[in-house]
TIDO-376091 format. One record per atom (N, C-alpha, C, O, CB): x, y, z. Coordinates in pm, whole numbers, plus 50000, padded with zeros to 5 digits. Each point is the difference from the previous one (the first is absolute). Glycine has a CB too. Layout:
// TIDO-376091
XYZ
...
END
This chain:
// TIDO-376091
150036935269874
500485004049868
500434987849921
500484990150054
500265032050038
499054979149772
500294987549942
500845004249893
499925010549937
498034976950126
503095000849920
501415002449938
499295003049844
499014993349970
502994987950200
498475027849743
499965003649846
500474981949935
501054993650007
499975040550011
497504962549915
500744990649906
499845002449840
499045007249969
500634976050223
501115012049704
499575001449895
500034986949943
500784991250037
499775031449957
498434976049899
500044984249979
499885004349828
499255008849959
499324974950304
502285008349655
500385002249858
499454986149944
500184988250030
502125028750000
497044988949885
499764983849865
500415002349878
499425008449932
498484983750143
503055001649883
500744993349894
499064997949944
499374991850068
502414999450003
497395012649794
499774994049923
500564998349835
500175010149931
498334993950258
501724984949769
500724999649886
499935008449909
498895004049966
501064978450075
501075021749905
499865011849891
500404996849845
501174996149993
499395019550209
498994984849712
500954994549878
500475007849917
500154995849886
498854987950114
501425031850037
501035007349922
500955001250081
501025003449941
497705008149923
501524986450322
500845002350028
501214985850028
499774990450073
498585032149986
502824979649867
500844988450017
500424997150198
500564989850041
500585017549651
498575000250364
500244990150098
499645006450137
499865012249995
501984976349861
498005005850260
499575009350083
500785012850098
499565008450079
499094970949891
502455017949987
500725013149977
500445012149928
500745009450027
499374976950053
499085009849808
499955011749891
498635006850050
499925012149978
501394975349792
497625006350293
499015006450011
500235008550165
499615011450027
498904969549784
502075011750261
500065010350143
501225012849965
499935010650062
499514965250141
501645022049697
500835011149937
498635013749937
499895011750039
502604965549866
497025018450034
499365009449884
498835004950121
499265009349967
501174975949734
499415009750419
498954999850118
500635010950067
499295009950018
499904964750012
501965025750010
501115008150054
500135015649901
499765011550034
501624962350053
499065021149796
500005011149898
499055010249984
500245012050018
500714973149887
497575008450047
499175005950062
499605011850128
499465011050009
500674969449872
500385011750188
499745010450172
500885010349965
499725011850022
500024970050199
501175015249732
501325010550019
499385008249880
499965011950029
502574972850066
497065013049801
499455013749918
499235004150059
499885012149982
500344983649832
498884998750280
498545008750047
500465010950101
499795012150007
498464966249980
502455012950088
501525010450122
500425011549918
499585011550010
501954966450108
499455017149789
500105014049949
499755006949904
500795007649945
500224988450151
497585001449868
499585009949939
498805007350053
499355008949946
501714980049887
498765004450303
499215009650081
500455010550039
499395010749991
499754974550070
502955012650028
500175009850019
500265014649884
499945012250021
500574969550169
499805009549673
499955010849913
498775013749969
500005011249949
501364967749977
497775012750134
498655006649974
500105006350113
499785011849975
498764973549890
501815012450315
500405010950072
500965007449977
499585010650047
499614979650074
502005012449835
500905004049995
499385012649883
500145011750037
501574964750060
497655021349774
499335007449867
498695011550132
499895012249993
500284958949716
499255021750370
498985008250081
500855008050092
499425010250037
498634972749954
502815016150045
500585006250123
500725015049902
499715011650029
500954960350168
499945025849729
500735008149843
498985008949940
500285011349959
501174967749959
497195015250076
498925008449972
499665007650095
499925011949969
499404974649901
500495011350219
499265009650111
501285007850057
499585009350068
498214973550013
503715017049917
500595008450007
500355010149908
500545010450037
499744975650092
499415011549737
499995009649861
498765007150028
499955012049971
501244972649838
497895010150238
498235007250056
500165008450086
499355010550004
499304971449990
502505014050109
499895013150083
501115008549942
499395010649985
499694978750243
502035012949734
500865006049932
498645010149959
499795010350064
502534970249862
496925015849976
499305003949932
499075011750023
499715009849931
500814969850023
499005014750206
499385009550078
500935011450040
499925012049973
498624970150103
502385010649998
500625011750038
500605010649931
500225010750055
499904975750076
500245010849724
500435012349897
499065005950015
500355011750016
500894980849820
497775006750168
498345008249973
500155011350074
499385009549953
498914970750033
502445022650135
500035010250126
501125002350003
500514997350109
497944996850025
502345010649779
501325004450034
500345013750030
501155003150030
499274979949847
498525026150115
500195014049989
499755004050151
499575010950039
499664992349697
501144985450344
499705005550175
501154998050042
500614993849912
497104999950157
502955008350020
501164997350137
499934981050047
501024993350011
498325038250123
499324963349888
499884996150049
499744984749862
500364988349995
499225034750241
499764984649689
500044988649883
501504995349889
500024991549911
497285019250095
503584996350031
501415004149934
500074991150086
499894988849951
500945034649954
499344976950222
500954988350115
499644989150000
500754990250002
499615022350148
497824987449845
499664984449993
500764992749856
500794991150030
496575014450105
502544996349760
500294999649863
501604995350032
500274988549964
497825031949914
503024987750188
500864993150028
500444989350116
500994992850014
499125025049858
499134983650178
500114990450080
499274983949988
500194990350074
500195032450040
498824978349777
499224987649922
501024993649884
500124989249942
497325023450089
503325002349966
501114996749865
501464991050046
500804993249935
498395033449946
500714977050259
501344994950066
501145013849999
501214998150011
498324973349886
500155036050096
501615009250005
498955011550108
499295007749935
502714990249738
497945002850435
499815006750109
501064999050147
499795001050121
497844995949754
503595000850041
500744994650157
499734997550059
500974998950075
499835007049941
498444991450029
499564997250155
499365013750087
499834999250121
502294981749880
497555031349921
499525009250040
498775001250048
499124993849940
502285011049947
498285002450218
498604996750069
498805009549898
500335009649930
500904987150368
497574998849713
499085008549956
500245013450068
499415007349920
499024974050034
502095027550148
499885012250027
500985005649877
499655009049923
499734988750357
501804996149715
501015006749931
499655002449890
500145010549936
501304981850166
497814992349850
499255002049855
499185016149947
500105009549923
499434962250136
499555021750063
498875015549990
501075012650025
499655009649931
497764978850203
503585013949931
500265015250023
501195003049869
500345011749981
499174988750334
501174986349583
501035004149935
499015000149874
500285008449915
502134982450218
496665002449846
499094992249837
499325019349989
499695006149898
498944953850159
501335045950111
498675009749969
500835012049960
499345010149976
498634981550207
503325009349807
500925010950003
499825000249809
500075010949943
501954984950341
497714989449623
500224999249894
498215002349952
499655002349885
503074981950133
496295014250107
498565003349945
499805017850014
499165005249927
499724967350166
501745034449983
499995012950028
500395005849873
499555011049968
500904986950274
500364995549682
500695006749890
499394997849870
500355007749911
501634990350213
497054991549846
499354997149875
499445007549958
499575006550095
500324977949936
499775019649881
499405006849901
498724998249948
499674988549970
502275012649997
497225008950014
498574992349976
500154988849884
500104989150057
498495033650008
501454976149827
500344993449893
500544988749992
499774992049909
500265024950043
500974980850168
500834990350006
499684988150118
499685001450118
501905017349780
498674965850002
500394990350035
500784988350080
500264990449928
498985022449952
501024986450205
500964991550037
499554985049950
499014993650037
501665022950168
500564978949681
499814987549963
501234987450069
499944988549957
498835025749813
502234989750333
500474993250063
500445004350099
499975012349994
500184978349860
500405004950270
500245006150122
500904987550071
499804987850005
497815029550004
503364990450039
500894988550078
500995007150080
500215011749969
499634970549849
500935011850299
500845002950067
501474995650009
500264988850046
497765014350026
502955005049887
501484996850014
501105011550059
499845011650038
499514973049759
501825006950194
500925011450051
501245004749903
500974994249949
498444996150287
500105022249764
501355008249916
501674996250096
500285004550111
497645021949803
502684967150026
501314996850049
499704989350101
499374989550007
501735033749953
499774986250127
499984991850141
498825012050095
500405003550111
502864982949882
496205015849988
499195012350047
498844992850037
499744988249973
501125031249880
498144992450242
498724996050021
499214996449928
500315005249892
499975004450222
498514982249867
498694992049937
499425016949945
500305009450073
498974962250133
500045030649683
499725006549923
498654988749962
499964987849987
502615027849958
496124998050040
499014998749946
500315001149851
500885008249973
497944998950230
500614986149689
500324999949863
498514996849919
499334990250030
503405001150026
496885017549846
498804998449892
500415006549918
500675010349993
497534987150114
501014991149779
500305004849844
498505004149980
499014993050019
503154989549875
497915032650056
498695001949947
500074997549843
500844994249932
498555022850262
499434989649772
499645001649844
500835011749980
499965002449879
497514988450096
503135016150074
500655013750006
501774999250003
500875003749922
496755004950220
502374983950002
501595003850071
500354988950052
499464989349971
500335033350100
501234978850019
500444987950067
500245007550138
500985007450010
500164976749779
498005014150315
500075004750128
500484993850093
499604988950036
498995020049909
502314997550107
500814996450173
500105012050156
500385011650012
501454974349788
497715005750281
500295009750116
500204987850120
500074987849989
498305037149924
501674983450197
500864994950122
499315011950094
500335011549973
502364976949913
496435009650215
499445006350113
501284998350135
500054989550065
497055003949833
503475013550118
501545001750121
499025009750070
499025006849970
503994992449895
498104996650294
499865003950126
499465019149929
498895005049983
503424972450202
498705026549798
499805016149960
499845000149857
500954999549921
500545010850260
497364990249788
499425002049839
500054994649928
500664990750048
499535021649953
499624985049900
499434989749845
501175000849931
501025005150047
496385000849903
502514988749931
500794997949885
499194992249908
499404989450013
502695011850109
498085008349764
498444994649879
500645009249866
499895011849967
497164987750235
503524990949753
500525001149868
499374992649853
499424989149997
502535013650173
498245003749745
499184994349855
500895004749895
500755009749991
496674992550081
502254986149839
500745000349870
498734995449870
499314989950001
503445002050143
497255020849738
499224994949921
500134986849935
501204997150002
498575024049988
499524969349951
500134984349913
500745006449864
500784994149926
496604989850161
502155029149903
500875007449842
501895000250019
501014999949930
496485022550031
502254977750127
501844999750026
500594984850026
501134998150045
498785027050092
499344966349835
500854987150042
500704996049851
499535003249891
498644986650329
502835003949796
500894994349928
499744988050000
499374994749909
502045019550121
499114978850087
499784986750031
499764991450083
501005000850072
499755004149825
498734988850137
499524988650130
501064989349994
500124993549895
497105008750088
503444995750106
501064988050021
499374989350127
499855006250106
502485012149820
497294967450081
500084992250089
500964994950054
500715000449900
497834998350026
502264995750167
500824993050004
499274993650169
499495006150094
502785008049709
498014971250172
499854990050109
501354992450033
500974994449948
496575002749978
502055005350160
501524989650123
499494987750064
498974994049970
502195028450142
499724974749982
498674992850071
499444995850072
499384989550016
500855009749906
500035012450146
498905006150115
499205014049964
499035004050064
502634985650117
498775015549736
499925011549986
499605009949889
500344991349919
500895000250223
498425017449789
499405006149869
499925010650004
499135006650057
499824979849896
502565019449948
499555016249985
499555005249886
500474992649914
500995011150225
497895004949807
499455009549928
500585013349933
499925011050055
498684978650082
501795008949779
500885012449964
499035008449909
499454996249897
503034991350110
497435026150063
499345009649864
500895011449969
500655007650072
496884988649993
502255002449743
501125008950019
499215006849928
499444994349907
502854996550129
497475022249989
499395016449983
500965007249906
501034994049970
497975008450283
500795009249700
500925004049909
500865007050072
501204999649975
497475000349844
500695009350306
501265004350093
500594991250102
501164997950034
497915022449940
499904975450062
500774986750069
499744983550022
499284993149928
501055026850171
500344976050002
500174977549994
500175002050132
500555009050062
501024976649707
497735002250274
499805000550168
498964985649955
499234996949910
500865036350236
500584959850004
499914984350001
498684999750121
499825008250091
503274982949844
496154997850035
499004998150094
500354984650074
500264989949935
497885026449912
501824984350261
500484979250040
498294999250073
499475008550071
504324986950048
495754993949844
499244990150057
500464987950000
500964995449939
497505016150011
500464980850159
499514983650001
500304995349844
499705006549900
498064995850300
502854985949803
500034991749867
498484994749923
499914997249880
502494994250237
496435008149986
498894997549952
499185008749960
499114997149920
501224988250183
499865030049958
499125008749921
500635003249907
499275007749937
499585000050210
502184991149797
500715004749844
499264991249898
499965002649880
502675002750205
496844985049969
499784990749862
498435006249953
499444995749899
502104977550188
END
């Protein structure tokens, strides 16, 4: 094996004042090409995760496309695909021919169990598949008042307030955004 050599020639330059202005601006150089390569990964990596976002809204009207969707989104607790499929399908059992699901995510009312959650074109759907039977509740979008965010920081709850009622949603700090 033979040692890496590099061999450099100086040749005179007559705009640069000295030969340290030219190995500076030599340096400078690299360091824009450095980083603006990684800018150009960092812009590709941002694209192809808005691409799949993208995809995955496309299938939201399944059990199984609701869970992937949150779990690409970041707010899936840590919930396994079964739970996904058996809580997402309690909210596909209930759709309506007509209707949409344009977001889908998972949080917890209070201090309470993980709750399946989708916003259709219609309603705002929640259920919870338990040991002994379901729980699958809906509220029309005609009754909302208001959407409240609030971030902590660890943490992000959701306030909707309905005309009969307000009830808080907590997720992950990253799927709120």
């Amino acid at each position: 094996p033979s040692d890496f050599q590099l061999t450099l020639l100086l040749l005179p330059v007559s705009n640069v004042s000295s030969p340290f202005t030219f190995l500076i601006s030599f340096n400078s150089d690299v360091s824009e090409m450095v980083s603006s390569r990684k800018m150009v990964e960092t812009q590709n990596r941002v694209e192809k995760r808005e691409q799949k976002t993208i995809e995955l809204s496309k299938n939201l009207n399944t059990a199984d496309g609701m869970f992937n969707y949150c779990r690409h989104i970041g707010c899936s607790y840590g919930k396994s695909p079964t739970w996904g499929h058996d809580n997402f399908g309690i909210i596909e059992a209930s759709l309506t021919p007509n209707e949409k699901v344009v977001f889908s995510f998972v949080g917890r009312p209070e201090l309470g169990d993980c709750f399946a959650y989708a916003i259709t074109n219609r309603r705002l759907i929640y259920g919870i598949k338990r040991l002994i039977g379901t729980v699958v509740k809906s509220i029309s979008l005609d009754k909302i008042n208001d959407i409240t965010l609030t971030t902590t920081f660890v943490a992000s709850s959701v306030e909707f307030d309905f005309l009969k009622e307000k009830f808080d949603v907590y997720m992950p700090k990253e799927a709120a955004k």
